[in-house]
Biopython code that builds the backbone (N, CA, C, O; Angstrom):
import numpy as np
from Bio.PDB.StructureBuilder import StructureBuilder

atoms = [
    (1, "UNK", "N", (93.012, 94.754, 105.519)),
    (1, "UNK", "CA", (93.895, 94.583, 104.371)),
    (1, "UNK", "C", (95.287, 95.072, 104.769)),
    (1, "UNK", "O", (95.367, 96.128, 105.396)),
    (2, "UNK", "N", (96.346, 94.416, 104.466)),
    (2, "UNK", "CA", (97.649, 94.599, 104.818)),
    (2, "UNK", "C", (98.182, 95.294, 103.679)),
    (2, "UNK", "O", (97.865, 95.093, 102.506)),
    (3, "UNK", "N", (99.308, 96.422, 104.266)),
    (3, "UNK", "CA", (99.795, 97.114, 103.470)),
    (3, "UNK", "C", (100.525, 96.724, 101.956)),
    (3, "UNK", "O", (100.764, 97.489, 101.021)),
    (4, "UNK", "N", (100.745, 95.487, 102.051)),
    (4, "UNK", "CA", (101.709, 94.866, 101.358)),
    (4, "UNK", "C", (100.508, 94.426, 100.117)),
    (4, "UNK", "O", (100.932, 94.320, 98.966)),
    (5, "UNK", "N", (98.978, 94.171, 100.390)),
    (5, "UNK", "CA", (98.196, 94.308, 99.671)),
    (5, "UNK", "C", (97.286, 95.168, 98.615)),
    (5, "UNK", "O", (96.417, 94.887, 97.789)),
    (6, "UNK", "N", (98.014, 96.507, 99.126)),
    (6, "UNK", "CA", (97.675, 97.752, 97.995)),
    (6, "UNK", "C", (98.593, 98.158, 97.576)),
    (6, "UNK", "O", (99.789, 98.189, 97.867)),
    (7, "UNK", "N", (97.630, 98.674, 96.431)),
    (7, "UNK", "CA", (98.505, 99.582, 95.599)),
    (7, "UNK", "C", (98.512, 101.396, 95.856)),
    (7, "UNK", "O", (97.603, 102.226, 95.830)),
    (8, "UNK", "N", (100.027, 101.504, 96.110)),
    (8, "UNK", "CA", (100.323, 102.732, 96.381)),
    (8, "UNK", "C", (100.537, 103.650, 95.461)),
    (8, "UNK", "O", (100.995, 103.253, 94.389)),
    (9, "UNK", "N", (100.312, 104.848, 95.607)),
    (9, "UNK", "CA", (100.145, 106.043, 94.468)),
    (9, "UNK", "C", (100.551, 107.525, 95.322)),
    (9, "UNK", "O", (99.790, 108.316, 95.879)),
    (10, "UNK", "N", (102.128, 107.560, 95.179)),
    (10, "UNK", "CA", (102.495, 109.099, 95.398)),
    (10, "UNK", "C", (102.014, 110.453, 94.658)),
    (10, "UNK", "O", (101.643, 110.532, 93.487)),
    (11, "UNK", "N", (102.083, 111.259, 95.386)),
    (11, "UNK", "CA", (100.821, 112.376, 94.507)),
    (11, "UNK", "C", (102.265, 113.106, 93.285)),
    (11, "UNK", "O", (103.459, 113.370, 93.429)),
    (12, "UNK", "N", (101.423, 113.172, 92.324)),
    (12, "UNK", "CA", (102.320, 113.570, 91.131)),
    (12, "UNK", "C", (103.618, 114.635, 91.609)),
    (12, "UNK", "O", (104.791, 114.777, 91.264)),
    (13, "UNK", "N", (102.323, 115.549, 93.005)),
    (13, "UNK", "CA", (103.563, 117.148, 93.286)),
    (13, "UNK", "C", (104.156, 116.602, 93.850)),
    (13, "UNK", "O", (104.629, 117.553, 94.473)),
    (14, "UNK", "N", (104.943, 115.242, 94.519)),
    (14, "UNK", "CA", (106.018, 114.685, 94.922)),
    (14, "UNK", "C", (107.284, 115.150, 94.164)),
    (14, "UNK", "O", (107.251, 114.991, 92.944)),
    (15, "UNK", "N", (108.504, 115.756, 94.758)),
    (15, "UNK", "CA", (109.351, 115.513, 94.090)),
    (15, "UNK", "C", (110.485, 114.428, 94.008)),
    (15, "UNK", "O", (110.185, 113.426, 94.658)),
    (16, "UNK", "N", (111.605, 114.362, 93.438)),
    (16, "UNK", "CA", (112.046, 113.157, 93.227)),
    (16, "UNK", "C", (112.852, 112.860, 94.277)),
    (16, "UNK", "O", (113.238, 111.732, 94.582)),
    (17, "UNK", "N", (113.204, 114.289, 95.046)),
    (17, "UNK", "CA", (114.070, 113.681, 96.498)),
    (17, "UNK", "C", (113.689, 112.730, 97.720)),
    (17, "UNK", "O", (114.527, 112.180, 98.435)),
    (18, "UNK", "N", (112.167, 112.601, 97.873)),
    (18, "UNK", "CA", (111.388, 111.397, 98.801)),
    (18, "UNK", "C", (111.591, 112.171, 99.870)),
    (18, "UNK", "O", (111.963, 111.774, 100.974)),
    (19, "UNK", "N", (111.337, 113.348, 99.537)),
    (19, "UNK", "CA", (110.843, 113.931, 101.305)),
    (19, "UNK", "C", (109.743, 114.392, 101.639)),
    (19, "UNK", "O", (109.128, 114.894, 100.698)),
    (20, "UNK", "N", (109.117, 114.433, 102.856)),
    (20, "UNK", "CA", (107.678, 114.960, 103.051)),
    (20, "UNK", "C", (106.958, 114.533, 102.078)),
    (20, "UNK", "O", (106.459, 115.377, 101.334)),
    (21, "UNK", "N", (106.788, 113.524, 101.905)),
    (21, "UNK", "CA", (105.817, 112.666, 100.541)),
    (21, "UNK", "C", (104.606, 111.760, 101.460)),
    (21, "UNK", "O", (104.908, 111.384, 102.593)),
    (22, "UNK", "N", (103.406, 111.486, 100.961)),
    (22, "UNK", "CA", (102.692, 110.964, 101.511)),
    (22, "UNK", "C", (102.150, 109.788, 100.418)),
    (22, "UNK", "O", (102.209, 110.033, 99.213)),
    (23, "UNK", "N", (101.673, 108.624, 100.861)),
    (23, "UNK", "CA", (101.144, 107.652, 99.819)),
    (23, "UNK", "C", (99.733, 107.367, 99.940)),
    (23, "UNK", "O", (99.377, 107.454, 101.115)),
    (24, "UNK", "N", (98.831, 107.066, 99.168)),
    (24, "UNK", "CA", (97.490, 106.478, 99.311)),
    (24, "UNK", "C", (97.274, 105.173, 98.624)),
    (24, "UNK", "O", (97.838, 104.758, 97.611)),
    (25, "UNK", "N", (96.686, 104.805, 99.091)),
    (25, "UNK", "CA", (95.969, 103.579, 98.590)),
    (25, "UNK", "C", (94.547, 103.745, 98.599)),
    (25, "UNK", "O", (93.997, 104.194, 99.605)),
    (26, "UNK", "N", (93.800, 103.378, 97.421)),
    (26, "UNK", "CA", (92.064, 103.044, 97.230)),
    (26, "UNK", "C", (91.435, 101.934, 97.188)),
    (26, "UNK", "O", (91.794, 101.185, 96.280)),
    (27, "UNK", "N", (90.609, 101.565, 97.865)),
    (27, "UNK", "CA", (89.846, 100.791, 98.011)),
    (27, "UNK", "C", (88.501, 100.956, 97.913)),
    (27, "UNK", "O", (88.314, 102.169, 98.006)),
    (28, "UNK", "N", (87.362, 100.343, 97.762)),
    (28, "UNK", "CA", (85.666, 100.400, 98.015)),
    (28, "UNK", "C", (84.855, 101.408, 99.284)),
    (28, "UNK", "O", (83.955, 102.218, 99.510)),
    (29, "UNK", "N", (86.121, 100.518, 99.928)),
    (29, "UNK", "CA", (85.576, 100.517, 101.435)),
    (29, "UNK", "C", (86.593, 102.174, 102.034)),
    (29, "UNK", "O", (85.970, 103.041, 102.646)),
    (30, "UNK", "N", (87.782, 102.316, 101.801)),
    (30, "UNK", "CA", (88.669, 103.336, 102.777)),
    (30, "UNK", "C", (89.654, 103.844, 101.308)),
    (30, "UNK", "O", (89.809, 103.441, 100.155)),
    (31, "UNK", "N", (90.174, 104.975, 102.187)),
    (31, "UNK", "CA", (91.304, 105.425, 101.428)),
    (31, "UNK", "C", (92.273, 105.358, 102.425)),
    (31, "UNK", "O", (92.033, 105.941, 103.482)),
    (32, "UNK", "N", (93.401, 104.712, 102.281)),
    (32, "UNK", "CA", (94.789, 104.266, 102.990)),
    (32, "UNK", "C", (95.880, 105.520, 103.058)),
    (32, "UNK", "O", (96.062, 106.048, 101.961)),
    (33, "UNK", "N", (96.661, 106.103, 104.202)),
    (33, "UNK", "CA", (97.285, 106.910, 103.545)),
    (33, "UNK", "C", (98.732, 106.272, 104.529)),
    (33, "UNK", "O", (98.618, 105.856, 105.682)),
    (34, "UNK", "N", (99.901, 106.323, 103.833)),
    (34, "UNK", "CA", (101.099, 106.431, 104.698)),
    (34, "UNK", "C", (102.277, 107.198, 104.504)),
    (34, "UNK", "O", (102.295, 108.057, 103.623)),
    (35, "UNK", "N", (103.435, 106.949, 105.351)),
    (35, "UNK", "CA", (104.208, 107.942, 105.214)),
    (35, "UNK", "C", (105.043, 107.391, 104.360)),
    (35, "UNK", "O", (105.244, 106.188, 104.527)),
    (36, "UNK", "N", (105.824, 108.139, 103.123)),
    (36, "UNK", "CA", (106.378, 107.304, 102.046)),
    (36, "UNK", "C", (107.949, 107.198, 102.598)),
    (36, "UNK", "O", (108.598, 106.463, 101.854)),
    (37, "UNK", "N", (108.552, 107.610, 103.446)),
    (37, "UNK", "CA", (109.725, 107.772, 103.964)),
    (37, "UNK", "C", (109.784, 106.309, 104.461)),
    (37, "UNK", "O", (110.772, 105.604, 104.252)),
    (38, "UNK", "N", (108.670, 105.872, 105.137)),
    (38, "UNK", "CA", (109.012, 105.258, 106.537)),
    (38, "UNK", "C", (107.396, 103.829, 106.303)),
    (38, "UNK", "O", (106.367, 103.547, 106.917)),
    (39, "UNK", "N", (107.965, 103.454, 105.319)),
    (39, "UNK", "CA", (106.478, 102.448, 104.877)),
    (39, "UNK", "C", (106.727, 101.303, 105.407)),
    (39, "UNK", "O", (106.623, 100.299, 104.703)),
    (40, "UNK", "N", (107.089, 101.209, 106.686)),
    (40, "UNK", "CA", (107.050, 99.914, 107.954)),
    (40, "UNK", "C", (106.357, 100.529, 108.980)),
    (40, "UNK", "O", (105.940, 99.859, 109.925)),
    (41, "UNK", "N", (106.149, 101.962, 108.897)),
    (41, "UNK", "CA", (105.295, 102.120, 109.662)),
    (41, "UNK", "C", (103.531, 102.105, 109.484)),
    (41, "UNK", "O", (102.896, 102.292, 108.446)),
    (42, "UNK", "N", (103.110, 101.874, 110.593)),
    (42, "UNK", "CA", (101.336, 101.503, 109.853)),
    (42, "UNK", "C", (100.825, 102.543, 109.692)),
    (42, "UNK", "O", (100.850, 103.478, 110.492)),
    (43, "UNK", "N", (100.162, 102.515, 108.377)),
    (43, "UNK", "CA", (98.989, 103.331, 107.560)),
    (43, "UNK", "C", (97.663, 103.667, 108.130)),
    (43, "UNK", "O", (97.025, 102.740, 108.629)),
    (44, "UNK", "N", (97.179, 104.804, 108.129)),
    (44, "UNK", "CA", (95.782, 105.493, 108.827)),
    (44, "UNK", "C", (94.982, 105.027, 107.749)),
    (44, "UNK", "O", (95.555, 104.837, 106.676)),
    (45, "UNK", "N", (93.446, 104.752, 107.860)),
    (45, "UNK", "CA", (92.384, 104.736, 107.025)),
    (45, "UNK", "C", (91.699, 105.695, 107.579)),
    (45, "UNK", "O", (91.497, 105.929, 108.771)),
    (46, "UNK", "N", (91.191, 106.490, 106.198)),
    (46, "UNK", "CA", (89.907, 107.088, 106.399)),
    (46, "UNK", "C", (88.618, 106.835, 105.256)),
    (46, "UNK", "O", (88.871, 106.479, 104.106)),
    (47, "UNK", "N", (87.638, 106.999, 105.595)),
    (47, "UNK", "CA", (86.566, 106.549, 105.047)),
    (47, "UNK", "C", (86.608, 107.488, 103.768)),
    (47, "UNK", "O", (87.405, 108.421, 103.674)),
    (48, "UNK", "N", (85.526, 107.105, 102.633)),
    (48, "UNK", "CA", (85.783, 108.007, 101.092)),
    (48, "UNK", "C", (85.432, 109.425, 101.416)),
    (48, "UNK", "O", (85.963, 110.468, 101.033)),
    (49, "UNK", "N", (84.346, 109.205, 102.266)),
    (49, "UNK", "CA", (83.562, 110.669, 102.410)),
    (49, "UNK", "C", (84.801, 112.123, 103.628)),
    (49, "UNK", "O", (85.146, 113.299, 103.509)),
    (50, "UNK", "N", (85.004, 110.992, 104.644)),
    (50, "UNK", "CA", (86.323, 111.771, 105.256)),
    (50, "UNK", "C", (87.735, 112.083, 104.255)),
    (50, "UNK", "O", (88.281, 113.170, 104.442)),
    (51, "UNK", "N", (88.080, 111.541, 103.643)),
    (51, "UNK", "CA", (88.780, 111.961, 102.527)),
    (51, "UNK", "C", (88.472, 112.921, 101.461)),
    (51, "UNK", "O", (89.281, 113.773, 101.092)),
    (52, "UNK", "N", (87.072, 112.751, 100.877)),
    (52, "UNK", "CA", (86.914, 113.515, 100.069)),
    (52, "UNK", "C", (86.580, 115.517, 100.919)),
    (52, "UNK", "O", (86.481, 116.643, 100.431)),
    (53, "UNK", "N", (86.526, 114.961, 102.281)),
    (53, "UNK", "CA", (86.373, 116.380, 103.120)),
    (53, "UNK", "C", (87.577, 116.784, 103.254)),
    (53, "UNK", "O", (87.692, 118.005, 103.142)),
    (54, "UNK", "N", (88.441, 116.261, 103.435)),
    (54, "UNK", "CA", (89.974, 116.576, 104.215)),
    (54, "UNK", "C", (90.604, 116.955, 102.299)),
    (54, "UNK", "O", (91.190, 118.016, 102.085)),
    (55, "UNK", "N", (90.438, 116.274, 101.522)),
    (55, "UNK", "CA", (91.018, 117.640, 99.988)),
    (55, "UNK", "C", (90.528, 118.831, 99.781)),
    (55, "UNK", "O", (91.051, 119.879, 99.402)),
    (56, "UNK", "N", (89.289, 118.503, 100.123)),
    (56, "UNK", "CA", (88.482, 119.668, 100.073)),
    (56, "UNK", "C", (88.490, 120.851, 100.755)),
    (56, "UNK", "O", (87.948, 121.856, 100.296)),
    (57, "UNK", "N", (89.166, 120.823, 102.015)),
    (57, "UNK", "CA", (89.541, 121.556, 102.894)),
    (57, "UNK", "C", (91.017, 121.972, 102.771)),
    (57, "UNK", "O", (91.311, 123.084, 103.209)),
    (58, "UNK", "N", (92.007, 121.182, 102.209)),
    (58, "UNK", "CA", (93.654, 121.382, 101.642)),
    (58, "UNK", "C", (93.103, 121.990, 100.523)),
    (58, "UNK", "O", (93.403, 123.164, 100.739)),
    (59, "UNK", "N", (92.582, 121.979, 99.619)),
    (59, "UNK", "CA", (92.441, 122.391, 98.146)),
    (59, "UNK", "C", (91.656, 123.725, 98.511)),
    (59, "UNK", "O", (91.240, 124.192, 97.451)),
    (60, "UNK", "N", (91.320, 124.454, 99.491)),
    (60, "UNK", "CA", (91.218, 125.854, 100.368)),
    (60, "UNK", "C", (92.120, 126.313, 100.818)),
    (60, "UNK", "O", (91.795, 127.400, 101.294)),
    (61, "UNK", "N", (93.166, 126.108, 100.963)),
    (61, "UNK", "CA", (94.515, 126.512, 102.013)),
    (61, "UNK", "C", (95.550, 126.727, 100.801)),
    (61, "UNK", "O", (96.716, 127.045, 101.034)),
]
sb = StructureBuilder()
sb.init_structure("model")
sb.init_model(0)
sb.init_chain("A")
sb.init_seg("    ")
for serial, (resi, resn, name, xyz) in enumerate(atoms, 1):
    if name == "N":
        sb.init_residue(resn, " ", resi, " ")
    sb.init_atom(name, np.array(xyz, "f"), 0.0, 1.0, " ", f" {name:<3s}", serial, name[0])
structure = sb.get_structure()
């Protein structure tokens, strides 16, 4: 799926200056993440379950 095909969702604690911001996209299959600065560059997938580990591990820190 091409980037231009999801829908992106900045995390609310974004602030309004667009720095150090990250984007996701959801799908069935992956969770999409990219850099919101620089969205020509290509997006990492990780699977639901690797995602739901990697908050889980930030939401500790």
């Amino acid at each position: 799926m091409s980037s231009a095909e999801l829908t992106w969702f900045k995390s609310s604690y974004s602030g309004t200056q667009g720095d150090s911001c990250v984007e996701v996209a959801v799908t069935e299959e992956a969770i999409h993440v990219r850099d919101s600065k620089d969205v020509t560059r290509p997006h990492f997938t990780v699977s639901p379950d690797g995602w739901t580990q990697f908050v889980r591990f930030a939401a500790h820190r």
